[in-house]
mmCIF entry with sequence, helices, sheets and N, C-alpha, C, O atoms, coordinates in Angstrom:
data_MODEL
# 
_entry.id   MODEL 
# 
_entity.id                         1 
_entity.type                       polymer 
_entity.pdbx_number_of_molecules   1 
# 
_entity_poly.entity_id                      1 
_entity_poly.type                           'polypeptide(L)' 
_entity_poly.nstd_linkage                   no 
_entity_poly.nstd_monomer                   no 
_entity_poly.pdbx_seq_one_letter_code       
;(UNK)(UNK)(UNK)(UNK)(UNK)(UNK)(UNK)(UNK)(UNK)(UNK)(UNK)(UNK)(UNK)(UNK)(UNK)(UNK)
(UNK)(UNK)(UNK)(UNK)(UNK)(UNK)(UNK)(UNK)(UNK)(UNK)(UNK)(UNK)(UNK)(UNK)(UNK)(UNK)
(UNK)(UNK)(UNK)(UNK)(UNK)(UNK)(UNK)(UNK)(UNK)(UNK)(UNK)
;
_entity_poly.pdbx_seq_one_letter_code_can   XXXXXXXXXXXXXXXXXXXXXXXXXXXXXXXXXXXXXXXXXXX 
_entity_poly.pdbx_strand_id                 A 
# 
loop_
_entity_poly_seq.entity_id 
_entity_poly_seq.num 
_entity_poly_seq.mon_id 
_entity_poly_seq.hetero 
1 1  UNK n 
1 2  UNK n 
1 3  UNK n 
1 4  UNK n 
1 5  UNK n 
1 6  UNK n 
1 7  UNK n 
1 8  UNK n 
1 9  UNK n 
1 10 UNK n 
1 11 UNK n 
1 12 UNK n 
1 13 UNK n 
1 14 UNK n 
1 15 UNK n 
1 16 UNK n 
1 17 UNK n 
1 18 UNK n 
1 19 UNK n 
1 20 UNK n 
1 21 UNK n 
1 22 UNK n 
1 23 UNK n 
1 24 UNK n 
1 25 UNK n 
1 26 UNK n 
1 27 UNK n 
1 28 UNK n 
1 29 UNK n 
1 30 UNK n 
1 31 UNK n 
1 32 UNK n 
1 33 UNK n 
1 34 UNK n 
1 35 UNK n 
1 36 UNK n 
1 37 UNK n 
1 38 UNK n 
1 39 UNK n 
1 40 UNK n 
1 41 UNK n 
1 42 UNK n 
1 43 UNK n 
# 
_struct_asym.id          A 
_struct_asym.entity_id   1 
# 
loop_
_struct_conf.conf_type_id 
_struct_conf.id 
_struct_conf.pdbx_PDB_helix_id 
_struct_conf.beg_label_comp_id 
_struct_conf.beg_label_asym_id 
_struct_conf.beg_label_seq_id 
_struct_conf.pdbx_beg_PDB_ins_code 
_struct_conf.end_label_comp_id 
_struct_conf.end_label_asym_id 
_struct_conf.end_label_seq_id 
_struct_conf.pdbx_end_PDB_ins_code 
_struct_conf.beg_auth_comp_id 
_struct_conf.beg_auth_asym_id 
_struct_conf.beg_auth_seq_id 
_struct_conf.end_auth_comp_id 
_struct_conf.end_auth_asym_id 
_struct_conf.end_auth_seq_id 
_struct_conf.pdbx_PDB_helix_class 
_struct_conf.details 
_struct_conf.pdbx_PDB_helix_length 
HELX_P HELX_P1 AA1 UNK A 2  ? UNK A 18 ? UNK A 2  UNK A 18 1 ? 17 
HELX_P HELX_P2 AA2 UNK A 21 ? UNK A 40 ? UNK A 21 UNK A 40 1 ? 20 
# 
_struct_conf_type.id          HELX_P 
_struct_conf_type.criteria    ? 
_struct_conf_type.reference   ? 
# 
loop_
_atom_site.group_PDB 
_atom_site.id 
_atom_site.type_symbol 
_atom_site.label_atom_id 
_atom_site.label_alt_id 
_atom_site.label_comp_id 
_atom_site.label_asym_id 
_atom_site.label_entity_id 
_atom_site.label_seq_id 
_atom_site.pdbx_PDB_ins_code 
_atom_site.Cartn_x 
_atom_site.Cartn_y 
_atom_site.Cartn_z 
_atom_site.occupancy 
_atom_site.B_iso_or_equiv 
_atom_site.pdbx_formal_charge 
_atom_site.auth_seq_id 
_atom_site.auth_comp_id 
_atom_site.auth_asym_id 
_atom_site.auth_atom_id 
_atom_site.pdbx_PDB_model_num 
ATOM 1   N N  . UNK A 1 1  ? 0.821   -1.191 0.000   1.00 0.00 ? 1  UNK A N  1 
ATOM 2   C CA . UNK A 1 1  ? 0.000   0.000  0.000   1.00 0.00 ? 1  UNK A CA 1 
ATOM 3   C C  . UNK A 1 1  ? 0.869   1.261  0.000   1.00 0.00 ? 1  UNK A C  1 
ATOM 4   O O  . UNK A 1 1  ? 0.743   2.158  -0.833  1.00 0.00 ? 1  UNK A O  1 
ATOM 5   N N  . UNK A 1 2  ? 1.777   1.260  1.015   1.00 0.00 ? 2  UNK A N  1 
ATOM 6   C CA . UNK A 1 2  ? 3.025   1.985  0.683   1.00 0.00 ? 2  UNK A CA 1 
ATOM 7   C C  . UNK A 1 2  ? 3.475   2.393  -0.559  1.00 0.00 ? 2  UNK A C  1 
ATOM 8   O O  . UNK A 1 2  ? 2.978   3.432  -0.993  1.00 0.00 ? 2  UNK A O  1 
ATOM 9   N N  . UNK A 1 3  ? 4.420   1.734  -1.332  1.00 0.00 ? 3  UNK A N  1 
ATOM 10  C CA . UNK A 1 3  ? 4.312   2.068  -2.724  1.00 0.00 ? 3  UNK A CA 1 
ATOM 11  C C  . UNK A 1 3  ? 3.438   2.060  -3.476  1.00 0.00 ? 3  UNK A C  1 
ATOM 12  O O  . UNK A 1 3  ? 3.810   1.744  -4.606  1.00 0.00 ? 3  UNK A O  1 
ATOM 13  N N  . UNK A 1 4  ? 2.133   2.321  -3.361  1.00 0.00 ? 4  UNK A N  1 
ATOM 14  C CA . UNK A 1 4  ? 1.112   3.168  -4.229  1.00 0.00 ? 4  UNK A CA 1 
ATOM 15  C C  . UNK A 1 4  ? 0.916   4.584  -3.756  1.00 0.00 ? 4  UNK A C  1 
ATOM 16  O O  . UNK A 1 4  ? 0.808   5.370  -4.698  1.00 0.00 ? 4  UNK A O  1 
ATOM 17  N N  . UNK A 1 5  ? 0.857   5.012  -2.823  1.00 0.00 ? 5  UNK A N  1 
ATOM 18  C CA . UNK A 1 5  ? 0.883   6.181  -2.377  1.00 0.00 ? 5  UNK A CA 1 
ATOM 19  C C  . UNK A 1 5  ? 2.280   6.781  -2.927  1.00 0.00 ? 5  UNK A C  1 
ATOM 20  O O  . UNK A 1 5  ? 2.355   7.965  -3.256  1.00 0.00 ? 5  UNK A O  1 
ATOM 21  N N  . UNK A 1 6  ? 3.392   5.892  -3.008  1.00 0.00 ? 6  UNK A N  1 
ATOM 22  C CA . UNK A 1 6  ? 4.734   6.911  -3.524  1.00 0.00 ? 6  UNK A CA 1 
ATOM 23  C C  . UNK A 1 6  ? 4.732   7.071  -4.680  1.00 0.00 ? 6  UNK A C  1 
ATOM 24  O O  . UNK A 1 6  ? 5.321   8.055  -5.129  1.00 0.00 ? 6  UNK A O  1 
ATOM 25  N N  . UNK A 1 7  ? 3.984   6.038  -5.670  1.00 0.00 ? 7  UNK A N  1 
ATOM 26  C CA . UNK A 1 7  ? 3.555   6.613  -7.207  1.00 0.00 ? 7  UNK A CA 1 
ATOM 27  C C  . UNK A 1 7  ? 2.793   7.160  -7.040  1.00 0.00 ? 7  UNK A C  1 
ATOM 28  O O  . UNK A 1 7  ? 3.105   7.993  -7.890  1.00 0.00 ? 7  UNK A O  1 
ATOM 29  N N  . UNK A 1 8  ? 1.745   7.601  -6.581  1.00 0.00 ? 8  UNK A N  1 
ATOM 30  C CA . UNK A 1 8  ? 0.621   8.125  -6.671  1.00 0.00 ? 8  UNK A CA 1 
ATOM 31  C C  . UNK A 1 8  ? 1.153   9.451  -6.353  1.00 0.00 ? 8  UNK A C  1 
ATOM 32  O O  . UNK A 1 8  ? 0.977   10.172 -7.336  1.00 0.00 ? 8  UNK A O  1 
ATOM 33  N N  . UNK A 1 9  ? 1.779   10.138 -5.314  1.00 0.00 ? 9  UNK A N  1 
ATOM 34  C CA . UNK A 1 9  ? 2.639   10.977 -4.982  1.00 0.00 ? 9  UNK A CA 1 
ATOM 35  C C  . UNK A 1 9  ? 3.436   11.963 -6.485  1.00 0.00 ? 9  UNK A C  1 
ATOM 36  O O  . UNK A 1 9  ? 3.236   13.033 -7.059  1.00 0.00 ? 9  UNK A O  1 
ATOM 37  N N  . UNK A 1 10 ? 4.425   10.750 -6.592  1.00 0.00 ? 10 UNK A N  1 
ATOM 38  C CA . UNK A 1 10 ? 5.527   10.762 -7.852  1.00 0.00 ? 10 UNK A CA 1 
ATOM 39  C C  . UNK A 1 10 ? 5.101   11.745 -8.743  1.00 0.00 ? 10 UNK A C  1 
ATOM 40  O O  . UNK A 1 10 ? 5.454   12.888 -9.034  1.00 0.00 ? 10 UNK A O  1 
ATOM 41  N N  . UNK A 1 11 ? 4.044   10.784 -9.166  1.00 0.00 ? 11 UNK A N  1 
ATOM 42  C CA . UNK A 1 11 ? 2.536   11.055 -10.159 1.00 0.00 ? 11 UNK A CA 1 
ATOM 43  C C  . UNK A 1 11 ? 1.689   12.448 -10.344 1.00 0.00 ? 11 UNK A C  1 
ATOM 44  O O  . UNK A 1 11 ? 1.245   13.142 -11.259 1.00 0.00 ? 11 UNK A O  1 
ATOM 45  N N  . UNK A 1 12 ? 1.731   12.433 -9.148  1.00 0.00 ? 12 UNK A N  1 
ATOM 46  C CA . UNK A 1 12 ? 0.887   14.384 -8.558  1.00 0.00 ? 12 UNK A CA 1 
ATOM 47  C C  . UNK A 1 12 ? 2.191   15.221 -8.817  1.00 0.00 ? 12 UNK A C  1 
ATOM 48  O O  . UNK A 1 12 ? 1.957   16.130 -9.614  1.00 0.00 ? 12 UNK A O  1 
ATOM 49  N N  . UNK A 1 13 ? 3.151   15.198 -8.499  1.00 0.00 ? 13 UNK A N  1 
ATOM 50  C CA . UNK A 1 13 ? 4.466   16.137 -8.515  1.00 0.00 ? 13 UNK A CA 1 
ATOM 51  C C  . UNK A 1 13 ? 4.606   16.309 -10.084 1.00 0.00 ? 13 UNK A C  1 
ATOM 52  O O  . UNK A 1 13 ? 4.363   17.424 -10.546 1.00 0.00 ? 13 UNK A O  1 
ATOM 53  N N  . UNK A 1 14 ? 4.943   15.388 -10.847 1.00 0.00 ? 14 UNK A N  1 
ATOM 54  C CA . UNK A 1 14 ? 5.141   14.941 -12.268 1.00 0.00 ? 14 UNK A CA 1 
ATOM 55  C C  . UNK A 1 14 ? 3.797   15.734 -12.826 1.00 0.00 ? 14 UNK A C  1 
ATOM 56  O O  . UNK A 1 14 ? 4.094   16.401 -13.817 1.00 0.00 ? 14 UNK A O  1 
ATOM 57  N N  . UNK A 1 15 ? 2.854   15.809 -12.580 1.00 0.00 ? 15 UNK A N  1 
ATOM 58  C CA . UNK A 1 15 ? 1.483   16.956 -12.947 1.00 0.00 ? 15 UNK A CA 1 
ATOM 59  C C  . UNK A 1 15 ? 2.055   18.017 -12.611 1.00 0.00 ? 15 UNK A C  1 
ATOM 60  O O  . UNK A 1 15 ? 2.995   18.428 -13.291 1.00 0.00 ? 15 UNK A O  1 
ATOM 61  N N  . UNK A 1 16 ? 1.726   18.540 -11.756 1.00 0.00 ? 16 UNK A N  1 
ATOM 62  C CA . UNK A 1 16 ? 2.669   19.856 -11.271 1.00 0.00 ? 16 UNK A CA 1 
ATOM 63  C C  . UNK A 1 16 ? 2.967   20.014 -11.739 1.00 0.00 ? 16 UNK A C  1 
ATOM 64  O O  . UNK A 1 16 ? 2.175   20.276 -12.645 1.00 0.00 ? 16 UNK A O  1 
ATOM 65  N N  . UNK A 1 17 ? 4.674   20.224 -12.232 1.00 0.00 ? 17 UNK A N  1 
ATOM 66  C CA . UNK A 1 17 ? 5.372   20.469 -12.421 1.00 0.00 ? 17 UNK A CA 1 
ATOM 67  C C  . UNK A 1 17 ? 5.230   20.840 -13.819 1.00 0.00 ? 17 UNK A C  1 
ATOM 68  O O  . UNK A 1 17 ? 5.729   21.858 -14.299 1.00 0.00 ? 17 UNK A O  1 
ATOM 69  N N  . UNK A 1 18 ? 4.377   19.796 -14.610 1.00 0.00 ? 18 UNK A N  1 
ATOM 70  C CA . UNK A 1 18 ? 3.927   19.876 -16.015 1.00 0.00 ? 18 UNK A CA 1 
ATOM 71  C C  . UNK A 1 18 ? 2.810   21.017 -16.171 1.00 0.00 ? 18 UNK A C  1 
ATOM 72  O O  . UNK A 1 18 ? 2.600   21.609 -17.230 1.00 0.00 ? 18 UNK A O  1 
ATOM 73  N N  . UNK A 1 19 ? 2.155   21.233 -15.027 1.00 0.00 ? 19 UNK A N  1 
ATOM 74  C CA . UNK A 1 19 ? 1.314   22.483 -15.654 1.00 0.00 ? 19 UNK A CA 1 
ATOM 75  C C  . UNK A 1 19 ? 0.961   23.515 -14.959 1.00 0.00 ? 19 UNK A C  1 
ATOM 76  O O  . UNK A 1 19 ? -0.169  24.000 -14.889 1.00 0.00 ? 19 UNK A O  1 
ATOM 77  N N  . UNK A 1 20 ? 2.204   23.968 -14.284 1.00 0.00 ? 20 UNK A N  1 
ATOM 78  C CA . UNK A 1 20 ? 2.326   25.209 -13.816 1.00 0.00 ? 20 UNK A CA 1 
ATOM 79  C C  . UNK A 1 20 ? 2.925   25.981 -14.928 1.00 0.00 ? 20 UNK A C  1 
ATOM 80  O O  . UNK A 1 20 ? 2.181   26.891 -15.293 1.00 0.00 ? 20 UNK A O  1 
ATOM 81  N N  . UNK A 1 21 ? 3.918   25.906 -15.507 1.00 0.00 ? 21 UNK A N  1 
ATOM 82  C CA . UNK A 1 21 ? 4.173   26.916 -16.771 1.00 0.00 ? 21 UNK A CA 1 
ATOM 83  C C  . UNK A 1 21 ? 3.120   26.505 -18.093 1.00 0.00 ? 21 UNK A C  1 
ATOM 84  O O  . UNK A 1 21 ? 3.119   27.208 -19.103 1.00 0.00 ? 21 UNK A O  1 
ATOM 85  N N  . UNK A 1 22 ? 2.496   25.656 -18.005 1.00 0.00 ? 22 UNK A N  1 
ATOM 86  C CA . UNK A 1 22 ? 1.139   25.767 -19.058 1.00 0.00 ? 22 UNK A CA 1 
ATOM 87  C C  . UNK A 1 22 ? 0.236   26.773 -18.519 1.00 0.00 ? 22 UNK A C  1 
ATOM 88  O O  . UNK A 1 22 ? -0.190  27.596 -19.330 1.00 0.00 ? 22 UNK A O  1 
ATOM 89  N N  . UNK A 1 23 ? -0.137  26.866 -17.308 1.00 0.00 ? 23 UNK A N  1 
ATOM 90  C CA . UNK A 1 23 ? -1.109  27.222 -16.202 1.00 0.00 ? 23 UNK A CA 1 
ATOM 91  C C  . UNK A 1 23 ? -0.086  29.051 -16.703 1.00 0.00 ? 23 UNK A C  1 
ATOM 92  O O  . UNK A 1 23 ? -0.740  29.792 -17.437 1.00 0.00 ? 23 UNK A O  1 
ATOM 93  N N  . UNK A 1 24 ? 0.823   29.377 -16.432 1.00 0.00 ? 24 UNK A N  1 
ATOM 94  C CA . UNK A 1 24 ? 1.229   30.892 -16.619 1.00 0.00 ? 24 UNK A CA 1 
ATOM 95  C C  . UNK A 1 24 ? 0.786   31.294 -18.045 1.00 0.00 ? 24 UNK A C  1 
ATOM 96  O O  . UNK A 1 24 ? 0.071   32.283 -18.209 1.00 0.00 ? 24 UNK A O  1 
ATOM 97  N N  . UNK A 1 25 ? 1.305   30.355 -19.311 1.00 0.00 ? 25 UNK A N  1 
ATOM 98  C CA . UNK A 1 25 ? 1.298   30.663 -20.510 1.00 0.00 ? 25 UNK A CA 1 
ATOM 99  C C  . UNK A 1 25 ? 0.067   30.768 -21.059 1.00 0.00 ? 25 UNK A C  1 
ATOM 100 O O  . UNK A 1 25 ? 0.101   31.248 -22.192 1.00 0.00 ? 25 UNK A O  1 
ATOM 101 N N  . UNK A 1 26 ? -1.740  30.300 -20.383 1.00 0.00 ? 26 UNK A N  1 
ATOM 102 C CA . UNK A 1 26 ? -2.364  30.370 -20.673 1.00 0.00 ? 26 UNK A CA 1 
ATOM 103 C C  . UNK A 1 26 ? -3.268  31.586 -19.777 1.00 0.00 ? 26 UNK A C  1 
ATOM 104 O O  . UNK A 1 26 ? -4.406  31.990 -20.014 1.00 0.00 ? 26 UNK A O  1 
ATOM 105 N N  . UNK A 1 27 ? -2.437  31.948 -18.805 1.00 0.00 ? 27 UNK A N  1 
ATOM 106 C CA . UNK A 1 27 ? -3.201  33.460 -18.208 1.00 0.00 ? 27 UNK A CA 1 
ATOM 107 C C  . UNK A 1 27 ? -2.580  34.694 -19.332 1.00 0.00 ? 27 UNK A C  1 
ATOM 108 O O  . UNK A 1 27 ? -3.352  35.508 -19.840 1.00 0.00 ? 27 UNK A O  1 
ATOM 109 N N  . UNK A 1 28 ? -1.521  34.695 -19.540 1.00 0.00 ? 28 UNK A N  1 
ATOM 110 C CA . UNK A 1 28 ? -0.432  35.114 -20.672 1.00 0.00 ? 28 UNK A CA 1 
ATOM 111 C C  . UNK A 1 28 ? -1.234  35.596 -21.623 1.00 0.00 ? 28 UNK A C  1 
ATOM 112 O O  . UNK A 1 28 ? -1.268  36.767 -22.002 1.00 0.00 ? 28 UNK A O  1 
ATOM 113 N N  . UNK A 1 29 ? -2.071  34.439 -22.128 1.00 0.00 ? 29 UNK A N  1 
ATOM 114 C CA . UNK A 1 29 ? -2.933  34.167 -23.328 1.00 0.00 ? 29 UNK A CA 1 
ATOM 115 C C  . UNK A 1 29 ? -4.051  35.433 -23.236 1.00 0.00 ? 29 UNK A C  1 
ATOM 116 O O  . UNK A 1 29 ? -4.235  36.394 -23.983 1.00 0.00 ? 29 UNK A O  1 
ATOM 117 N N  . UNK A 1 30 ? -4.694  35.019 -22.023 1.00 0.00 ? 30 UNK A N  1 
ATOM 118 C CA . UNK A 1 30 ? -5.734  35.879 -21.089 1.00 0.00 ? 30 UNK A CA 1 
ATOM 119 C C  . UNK A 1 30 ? -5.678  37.372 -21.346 1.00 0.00 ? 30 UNK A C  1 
ATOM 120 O O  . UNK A 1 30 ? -6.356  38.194 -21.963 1.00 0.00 ? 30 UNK A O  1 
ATOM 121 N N  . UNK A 1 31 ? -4.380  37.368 -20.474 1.00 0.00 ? 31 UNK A N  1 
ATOM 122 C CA . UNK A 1 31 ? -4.480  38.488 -20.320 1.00 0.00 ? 31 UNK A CA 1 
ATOM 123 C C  . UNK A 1 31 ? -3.939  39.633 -21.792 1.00 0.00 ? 31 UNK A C  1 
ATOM 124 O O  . UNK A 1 31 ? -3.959  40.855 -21.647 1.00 0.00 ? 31 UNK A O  1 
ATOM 125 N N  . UNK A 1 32 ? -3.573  39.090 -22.885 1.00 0.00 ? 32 UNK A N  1 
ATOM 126 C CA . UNK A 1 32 ? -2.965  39.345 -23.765 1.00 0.00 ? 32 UNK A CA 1 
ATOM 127 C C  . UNK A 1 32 ? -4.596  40.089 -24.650 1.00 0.00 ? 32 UNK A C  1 
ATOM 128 O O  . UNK A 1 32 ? -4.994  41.233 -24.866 1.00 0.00 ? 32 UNK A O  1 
ATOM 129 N N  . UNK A 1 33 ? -5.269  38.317 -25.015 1.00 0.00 ? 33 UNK A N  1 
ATOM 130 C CA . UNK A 1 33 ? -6.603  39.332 -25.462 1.00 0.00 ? 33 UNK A CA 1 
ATOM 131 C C  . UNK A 1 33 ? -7.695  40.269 -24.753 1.00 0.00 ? 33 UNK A C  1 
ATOM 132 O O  . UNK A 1 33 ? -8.551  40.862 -25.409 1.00 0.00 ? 33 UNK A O  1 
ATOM 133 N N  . UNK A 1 34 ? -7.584  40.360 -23.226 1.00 0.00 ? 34 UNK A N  1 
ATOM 134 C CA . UNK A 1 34 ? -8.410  40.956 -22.482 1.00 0.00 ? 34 UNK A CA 1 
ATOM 135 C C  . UNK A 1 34 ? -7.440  42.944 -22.744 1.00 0.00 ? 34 UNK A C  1 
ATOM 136 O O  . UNK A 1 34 ? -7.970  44.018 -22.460 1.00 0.00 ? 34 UNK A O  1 
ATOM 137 N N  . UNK A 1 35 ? -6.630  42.831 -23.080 1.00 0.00 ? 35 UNK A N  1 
ATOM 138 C CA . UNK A 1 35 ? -5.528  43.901 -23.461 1.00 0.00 ? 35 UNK A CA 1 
ATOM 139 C C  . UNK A 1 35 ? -5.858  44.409 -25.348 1.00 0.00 ? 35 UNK A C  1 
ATOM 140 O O  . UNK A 1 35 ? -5.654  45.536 -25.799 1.00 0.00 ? 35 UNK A O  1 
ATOM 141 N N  . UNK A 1 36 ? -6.258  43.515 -25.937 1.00 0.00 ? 36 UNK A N  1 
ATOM 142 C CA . UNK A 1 36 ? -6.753  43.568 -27.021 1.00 0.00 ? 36 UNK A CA 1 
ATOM 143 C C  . UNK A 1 36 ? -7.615  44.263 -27.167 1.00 0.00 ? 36 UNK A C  1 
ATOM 144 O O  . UNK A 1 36 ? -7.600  45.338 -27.767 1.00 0.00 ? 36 UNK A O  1 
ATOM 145 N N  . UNK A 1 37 ? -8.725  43.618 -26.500 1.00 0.00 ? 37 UNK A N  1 
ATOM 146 C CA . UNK A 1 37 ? -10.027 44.128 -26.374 1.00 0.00 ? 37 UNK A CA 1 
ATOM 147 C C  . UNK A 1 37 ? -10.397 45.346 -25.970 1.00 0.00 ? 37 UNK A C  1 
ATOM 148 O O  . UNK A 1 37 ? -11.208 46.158 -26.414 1.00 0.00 ? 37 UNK A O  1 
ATOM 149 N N  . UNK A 1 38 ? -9.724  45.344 -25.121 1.00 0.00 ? 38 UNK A N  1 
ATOM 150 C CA . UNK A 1 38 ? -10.276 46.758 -24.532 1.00 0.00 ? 38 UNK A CA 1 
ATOM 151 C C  . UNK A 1 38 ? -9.145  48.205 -25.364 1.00 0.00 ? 38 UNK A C  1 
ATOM 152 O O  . UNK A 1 38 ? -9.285  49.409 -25.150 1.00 0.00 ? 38 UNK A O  1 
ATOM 153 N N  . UNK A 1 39 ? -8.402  47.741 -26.025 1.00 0.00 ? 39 UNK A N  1 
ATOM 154 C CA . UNK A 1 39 ? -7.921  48.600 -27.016 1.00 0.00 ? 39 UNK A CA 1 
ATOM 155 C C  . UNK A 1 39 ? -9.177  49.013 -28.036 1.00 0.00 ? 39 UNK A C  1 
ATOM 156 O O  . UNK A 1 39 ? -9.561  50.144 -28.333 1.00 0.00 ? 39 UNK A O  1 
ATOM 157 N N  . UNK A 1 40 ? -9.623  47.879 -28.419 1.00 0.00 ? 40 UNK A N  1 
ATOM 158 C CA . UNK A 1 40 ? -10.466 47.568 -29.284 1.00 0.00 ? 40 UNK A CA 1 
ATOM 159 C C  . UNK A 1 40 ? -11.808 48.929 -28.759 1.00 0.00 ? 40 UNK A C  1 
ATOM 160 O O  . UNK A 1 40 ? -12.022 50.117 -29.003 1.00 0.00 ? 40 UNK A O  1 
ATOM 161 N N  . UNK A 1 41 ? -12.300 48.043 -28.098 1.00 0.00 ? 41 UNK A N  1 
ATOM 162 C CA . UNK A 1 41 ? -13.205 49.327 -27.232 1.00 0.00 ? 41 UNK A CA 1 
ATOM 163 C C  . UNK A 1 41 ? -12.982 50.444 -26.877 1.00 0.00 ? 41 UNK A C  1 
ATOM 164 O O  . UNK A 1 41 ? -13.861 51.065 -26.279 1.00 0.00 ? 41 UNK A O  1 
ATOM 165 N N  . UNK A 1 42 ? -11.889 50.951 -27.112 1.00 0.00 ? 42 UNK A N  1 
ATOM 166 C CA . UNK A 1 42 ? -11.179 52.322 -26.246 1.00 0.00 ? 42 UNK A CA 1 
ATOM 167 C C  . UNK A 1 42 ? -11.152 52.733 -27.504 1.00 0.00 ? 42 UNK A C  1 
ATOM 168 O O  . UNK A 1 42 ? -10.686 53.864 -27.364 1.00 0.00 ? 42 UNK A O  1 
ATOM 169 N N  . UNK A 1 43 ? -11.396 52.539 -29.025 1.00 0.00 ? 43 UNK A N  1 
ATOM 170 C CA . UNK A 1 43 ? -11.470 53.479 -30.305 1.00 0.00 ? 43 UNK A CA 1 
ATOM 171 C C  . UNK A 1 43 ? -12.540 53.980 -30.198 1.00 0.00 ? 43 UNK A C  1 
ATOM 172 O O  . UNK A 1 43 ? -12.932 54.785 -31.043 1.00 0.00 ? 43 UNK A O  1 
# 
């Protein structure tokens, strides 16, 4: 039972790690067309 919890663990870290700079690059995204837009609106 032990070593399922340390993959399972492993497993969660290995996520992490994978989508915290997805997780930035898609506020990035966000905030890029919310910056658009309101250019857009501000003519």
């Amino acid at each position: 039972m032990v070593e399922y919890a340390l993959i399972l663990a492993l497993i969660a870290l290995a996520a992490l790690a994978t989508l915290a700079p997805m997780a930035r690059q898609v506020v990035g995204m966000w905030d890029h067309a919310d910056a658009e837009v309101s250019d857009a609106s501000a003519r």
